[in-house]
ZALOMAR-324655 format. One record per residue (C-alpha): residue in three letters; y, z, x negated. Coordinates in steps of 0.25 Angstrom, whole numbers, plus 2048, in hexadecimal, padded with zeros to 3 digits. Layout:
! ZALOMAR-324655
{residuo->ala Y->Y Z->Z X->X}
...
This chain:
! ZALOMAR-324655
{residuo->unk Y->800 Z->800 X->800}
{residuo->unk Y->809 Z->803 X->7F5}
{residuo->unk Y->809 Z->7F6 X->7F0}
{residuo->unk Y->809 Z->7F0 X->7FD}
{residuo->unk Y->817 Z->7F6 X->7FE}
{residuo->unk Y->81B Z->7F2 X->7F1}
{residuo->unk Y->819 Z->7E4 X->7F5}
{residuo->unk Y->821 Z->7E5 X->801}
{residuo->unk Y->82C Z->7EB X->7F9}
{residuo->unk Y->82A Z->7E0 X->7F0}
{residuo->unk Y->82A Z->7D4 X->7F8}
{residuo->unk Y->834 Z->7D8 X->800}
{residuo->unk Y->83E Z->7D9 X->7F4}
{residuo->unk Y->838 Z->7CD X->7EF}
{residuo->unk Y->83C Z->7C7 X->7FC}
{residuo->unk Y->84B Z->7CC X->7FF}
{residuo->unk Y->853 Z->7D2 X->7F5}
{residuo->unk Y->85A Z->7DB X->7FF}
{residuo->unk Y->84E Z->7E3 X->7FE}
{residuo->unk Y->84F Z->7EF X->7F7}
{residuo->unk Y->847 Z->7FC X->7F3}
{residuo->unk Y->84C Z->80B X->7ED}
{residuo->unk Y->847 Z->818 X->7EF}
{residuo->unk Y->843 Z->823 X->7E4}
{residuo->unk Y->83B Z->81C X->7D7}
{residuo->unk Y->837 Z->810 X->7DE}
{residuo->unk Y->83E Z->809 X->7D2}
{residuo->unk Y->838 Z->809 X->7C5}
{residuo->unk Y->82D Z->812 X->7C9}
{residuo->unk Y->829 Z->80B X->7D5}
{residuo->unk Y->827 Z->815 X->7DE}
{residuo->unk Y->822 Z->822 X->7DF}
{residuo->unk Y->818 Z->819 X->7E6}
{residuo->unk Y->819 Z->80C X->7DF}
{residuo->unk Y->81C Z->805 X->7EC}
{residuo->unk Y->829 Z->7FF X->7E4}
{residuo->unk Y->823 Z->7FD X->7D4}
{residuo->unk Y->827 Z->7F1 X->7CF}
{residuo->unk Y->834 Z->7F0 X->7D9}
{residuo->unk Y->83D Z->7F4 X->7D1}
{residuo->unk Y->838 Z->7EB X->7C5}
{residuo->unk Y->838 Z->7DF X->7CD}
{residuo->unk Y->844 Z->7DF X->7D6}
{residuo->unk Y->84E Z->7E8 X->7CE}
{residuo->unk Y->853 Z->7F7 X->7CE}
{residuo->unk Y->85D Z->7F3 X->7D9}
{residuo->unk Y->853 Z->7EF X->7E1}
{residuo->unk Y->84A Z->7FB X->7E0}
{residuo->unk Y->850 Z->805 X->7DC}
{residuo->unk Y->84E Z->813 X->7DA}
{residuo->unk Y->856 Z->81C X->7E1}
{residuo->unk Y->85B Z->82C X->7DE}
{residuo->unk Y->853 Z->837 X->7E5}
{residuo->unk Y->85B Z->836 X->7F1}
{residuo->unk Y->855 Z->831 X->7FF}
{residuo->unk Y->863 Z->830 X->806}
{residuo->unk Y->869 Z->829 X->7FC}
{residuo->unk Y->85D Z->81F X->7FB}
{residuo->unk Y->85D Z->81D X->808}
{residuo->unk Y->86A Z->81C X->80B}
{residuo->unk Y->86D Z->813 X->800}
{residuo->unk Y->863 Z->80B X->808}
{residuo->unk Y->86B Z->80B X->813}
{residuo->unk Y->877 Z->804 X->80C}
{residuo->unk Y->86F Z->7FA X->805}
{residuo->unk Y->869 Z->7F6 X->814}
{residuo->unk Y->877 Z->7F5 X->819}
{residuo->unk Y->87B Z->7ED X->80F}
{residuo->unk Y->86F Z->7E3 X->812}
{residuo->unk Y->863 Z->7E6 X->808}
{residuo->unk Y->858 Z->7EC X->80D}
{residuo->unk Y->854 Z->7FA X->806}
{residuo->unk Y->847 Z->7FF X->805}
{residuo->unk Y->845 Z->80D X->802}
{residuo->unk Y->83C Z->815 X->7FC}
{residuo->unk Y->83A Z->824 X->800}
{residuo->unk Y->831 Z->82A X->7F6}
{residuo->unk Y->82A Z->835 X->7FF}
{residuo->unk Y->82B Z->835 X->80E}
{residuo->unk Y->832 Z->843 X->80B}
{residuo->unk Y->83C Z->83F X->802}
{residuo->unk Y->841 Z->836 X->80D}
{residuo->unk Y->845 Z->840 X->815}
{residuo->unk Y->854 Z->842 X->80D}
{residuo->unk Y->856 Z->835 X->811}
{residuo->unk Y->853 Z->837 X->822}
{residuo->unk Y->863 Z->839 X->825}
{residuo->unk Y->864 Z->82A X->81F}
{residuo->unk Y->859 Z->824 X->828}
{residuo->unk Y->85D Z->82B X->833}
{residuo->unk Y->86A Z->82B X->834}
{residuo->unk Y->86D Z->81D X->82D}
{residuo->unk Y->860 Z->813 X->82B}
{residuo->unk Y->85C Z->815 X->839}
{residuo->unk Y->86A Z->815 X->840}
{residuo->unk Y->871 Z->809 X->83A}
{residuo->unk Y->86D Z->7FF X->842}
{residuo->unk Y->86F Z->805 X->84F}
{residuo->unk Y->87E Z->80C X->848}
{residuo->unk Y->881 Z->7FE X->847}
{residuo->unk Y->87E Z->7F8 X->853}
{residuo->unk Y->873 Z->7EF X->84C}
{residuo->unk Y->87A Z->7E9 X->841}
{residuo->unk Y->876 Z->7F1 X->836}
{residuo->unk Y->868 Z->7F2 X->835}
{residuo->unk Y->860 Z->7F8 X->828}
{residuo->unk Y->857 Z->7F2 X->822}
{residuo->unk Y->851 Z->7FC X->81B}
{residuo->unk Y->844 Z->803 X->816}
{residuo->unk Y->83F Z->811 X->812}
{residuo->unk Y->832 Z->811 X->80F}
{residuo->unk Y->82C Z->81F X->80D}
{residuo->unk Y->81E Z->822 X->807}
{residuo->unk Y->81A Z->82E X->812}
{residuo->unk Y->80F Z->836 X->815}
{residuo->unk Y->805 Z->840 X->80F}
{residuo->unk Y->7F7 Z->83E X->80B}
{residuo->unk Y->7F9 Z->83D X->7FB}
{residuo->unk Y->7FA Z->84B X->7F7}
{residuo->unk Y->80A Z->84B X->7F7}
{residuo->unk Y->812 Z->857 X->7F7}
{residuo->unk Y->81B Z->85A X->802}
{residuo->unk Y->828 Z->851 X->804}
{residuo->unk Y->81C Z->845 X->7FF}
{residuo->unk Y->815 Z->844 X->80B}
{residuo->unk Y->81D Z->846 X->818}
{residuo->unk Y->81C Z->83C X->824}
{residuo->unk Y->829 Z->83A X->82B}
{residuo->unk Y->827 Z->82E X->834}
{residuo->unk Y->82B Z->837 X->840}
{residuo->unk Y->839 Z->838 X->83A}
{residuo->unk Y->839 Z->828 X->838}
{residuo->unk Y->834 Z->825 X->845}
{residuo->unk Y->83F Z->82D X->84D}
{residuo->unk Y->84A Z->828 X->847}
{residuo->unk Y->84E Z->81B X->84F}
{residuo->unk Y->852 Z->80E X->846}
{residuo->unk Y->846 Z->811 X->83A}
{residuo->unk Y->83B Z->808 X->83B}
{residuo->unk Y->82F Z->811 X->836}
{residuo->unk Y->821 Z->80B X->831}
{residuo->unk Y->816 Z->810 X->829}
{residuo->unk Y->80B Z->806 X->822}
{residuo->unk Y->7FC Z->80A X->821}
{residuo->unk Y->7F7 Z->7FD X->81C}
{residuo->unk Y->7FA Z->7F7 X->810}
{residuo->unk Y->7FE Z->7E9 X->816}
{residuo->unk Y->807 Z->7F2 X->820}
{residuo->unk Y->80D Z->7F8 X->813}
{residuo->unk Y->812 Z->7EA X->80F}
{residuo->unk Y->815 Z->7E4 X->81D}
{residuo->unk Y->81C Z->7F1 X->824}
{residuo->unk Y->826 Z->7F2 X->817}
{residuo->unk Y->828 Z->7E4 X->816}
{residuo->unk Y->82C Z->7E3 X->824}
{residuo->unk Y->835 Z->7F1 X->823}
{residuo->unk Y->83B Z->7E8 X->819}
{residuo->unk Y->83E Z->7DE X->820}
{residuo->unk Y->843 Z->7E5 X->82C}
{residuo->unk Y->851 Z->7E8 X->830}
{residuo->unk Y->850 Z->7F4 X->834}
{residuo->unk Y->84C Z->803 X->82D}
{residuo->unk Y->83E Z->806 X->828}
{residuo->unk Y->837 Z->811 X->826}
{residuo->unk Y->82A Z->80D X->81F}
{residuo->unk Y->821 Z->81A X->81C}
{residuo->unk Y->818 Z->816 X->812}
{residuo->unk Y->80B Z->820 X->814}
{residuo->unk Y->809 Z->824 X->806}
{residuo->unk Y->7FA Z->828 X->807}
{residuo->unk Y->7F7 Z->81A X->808}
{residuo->unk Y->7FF Z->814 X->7FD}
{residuo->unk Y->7F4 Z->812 X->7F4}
{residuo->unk Y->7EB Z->80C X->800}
{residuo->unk Y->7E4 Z->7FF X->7FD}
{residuo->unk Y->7E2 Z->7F4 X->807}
{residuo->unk Y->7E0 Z->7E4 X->804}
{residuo->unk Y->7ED Z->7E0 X->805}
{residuo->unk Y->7F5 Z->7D4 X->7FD}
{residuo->unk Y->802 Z->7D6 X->7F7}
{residuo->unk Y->802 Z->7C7 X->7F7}
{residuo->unk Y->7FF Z->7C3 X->806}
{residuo->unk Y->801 Z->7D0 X->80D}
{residuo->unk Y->7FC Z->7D2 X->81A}
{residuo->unk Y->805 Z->7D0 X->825}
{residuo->unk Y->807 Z->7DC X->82E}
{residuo->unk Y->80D Z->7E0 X->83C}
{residuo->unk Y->81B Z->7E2 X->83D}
{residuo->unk Y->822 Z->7F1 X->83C}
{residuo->unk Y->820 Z->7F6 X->84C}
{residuo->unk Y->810 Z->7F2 X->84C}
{residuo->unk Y->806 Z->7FA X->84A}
{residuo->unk Y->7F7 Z->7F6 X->846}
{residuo->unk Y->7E9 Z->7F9 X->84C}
{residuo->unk Y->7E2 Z->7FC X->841}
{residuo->unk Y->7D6 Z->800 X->847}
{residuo->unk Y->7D1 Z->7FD X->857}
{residuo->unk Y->7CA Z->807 X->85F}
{residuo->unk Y->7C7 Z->80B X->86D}
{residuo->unk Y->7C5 Z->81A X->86E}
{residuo->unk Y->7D5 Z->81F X->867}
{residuo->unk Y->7E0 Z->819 X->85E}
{residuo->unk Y->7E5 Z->821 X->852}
{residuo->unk Y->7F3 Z->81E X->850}
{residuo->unk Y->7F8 Z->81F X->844}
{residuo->unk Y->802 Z->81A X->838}
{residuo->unk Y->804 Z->81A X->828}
{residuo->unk Y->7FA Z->824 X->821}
{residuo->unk Y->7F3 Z->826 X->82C}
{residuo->unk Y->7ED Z->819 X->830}
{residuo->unk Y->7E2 Z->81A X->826}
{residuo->unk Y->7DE Z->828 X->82B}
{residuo->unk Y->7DD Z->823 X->839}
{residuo->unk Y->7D4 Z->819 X->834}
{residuo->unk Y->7CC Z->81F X->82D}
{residuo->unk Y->7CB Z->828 X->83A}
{residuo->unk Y->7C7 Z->81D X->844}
{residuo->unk Y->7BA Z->81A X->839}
{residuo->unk Y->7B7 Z->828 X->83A}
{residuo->unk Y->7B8 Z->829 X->84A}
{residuo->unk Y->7B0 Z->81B X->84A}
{residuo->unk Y->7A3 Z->820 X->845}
{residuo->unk Y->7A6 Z->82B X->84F}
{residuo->unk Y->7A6 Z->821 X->85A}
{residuo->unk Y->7B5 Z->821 X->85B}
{residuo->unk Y->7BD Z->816 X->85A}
{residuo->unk Y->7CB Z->818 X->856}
{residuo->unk Y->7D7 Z->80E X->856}
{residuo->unk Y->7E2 Z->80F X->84A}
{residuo->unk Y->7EE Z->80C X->84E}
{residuo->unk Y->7F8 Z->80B X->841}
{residuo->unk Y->807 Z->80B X->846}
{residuo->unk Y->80D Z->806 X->83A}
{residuo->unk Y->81B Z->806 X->83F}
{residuo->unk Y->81F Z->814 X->846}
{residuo->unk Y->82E Z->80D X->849}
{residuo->unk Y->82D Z->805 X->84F}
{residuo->unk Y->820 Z->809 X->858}
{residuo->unk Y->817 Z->7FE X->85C}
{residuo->unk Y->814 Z->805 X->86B}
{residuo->unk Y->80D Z->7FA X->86F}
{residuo->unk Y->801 Z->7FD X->865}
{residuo->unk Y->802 Z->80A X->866}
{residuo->unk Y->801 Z->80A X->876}
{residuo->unk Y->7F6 Z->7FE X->875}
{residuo->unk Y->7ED Z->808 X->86C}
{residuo->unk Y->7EE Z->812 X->873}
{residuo->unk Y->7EC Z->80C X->881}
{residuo->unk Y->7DF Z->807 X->87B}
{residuo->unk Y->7D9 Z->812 X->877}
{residuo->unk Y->7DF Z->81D X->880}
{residuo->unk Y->7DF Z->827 X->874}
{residuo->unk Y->7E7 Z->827 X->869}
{residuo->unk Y->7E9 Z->830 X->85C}
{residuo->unk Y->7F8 Z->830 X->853}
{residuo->unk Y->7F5 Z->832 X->847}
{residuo->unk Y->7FF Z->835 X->83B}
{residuo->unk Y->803 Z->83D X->82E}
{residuo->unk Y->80F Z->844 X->832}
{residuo->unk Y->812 Z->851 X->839}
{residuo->unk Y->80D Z->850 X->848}
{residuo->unk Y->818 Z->856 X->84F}
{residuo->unk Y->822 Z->84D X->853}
{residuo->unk Y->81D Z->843 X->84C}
{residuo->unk Y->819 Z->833 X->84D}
{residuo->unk Y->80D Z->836 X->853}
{residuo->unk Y->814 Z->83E X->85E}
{residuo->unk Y->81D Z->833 X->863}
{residuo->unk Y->811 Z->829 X->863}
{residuo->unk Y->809 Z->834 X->86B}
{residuo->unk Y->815 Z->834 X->876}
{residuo->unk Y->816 Z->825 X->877}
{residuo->unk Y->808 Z->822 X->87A}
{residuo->unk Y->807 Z->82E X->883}
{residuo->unk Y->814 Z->828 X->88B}
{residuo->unk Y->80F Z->817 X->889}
{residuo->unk Y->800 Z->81A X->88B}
{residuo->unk Y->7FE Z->826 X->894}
{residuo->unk Y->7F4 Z->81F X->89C}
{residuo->unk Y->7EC Z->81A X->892}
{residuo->unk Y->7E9 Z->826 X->88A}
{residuo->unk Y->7DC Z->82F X->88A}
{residuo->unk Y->7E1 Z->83A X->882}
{residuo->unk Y->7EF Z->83F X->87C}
{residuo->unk Y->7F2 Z->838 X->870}
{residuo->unk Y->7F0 Z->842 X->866}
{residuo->unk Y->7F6 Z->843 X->857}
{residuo->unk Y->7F3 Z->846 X->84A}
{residuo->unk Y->7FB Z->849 X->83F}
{residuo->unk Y->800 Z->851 X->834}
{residuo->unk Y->802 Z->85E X->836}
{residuo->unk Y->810 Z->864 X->83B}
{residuo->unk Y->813 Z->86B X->82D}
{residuo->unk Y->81B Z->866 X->820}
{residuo->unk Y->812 Z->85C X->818}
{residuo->unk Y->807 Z->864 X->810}
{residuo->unk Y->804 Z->867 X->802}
{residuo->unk Y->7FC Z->85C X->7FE}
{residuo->unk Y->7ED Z->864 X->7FD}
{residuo->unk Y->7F1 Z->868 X->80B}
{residuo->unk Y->7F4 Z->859 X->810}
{residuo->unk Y->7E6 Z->856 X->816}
{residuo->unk Y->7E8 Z->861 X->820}
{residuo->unk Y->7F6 Z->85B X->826}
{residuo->unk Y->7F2 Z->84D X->824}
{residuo->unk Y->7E8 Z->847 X->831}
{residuo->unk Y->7DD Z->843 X->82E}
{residuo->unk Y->7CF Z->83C X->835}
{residuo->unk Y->7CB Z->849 X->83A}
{residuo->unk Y->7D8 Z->84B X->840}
{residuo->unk Y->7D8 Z->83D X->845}
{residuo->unk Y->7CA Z->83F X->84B}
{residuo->unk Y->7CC Z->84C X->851}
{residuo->unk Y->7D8 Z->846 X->857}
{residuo->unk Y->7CF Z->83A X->85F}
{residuo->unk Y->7C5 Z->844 X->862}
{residuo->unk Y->7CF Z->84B X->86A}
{residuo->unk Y->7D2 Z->83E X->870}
{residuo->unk Y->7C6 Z->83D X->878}
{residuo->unk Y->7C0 Z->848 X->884}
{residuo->unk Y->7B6 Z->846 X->88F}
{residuo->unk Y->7BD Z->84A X->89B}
């Protein structure tokens, strides 16, 4: 996935010089990840440049260099250090269109490597997509594939308006077959993808979690279960219309994701198919999450992070004879 991304970045600066990349290191070093090595090298220090440790000013910087017609990408090191920088995606990248009446969009990136699962140490492995989502005028979307990786971050890119791209880092190093010279085309931001069909419940899920609720549905298979997996990809904007399709189908459905439970992602998704799809449901839409708690130490991680056994007991409760 990381070079997936890399490839994205590159291609895409290869193709329009108003594209440019800062953030913290992800000049000569590339990256704490390497998702922009060999940048720097290719397009110039201007055009990847590293930045001071100071998430507002990176961010707002790229504010400016959006008003002006380029077309900034950001890198946020850790999912936590973007937090700093919240009074300038709130409060600016989000409103500017709407503050001027439609004729100042911002075409914008931040892309932030989030998520635990690695053994990272607090303020290394948050999930804040909640906080993304609520904010009207961010586009927010999060890969779990490597051709998603490429195709999700070239069409953020590409777009005119602010994206939040979460980057799940536990799946960074994953390995799919995949071509950096004819990569696959994928569905636009505001799709989401079966990734697994099933008759009896669908997970539905995102990011880091896709390939646990796969990995879920083998298990309830050689039970006699058969699970969808429904990956959403894009959380703003929210393809409903999959959404309520898989859970019309089925008549059960599970959300799962990484971050806290309460008021979170999965909550809203639970409300909207309770409100769409009432009458097609055999059982409340049930969730699981990560605990309600700050992030764990990283020997405690296992405990907050769902896992098959949460999943399954989850679908178990799905089902009751009377």
């Amino acid at each position: 996935m990381v070079q997936a991304l890399n490839r994205a970045l590159r291609d895409a600066m290869r193709e329009d010089d108003t594209v440019y990349v800062l953030g913290e290191d992800v000049g000569s070093l590339g990256g704490v990840f390497r998702v922009t090595d060999g940048l720097a090298a290719e397009f110039g220090a201007d055009r990847c440049a590293d930045t001071p440790l100071a998430e507002a000013g990176i961010l707002g910087t790229a504010v400016g260099m959006a008003m002006y017609g380029l077309r900034p990408v950001v890198e946020m090191q850790f999912d936590a250090f973007a937090h700093p920088a919240f009074e300038q995606l709130v409060g600016h990248v989000a409103k500017m269109r709407n503050r001027t009446a439609g004729r100042l969009p911002l075409p914008l990136v931040v892309r932030i490597p989030y998520g635990g699962g690695v053994g990272g140490v607090e303020h290394h492995s948050d999930s804040s997509e909640a906080y993304y989502a609520h904010t009207p005028g961010l586009h927010v979307a999060t890969p779990a594939t490597v051709a998603d990786a490429y195709g999700l971050l070239r069409a953020a890119i590409a777009g005119d308006d602010p994206v939040v791209l979460l980057e799940p880092k536990r799946l960074y190093w994953g390995r799919e077959p995949w071509s950096p010279d004819e990569p696959v085309p994928v569905p636009p931001l505001g799709r989401a993808v079966l990734r697994r069909p099933g008759r009896s419940a669908v997970l539905i899920t995102y990011g880091p979690c896709v390939p646990l609720c796969l990995e879920a549905a083998r298990v309830a298979a050689e039970r006699g279960i058969d699970l969808a997996v429904l990956d959403l990809r894009t959380l703003v904007p929210l393809d409903d219309d999959a959404l309520c399709a898989a859970v019309r189908a089925t008549g059960r459905a599970v959300v799962v994701h990484e971050s806290s439970g309460f008021a979170g992602v999965g909550a809203e998704l639970a409300a909207r198919l309770t409100e769409r799809c009432f009458y097609h449901l055999e059982a409340p839409v049930l969730r699981v999450t990560g605990l309600d708690i700050p992030y764990p130490p990283p020997l405690l991680e296992h405990h907050h992070l769902p896992d098959v056994d949460r999943v399954l007991d989850a679908v178990e409760r799905l089902h009751w004879d009377d």
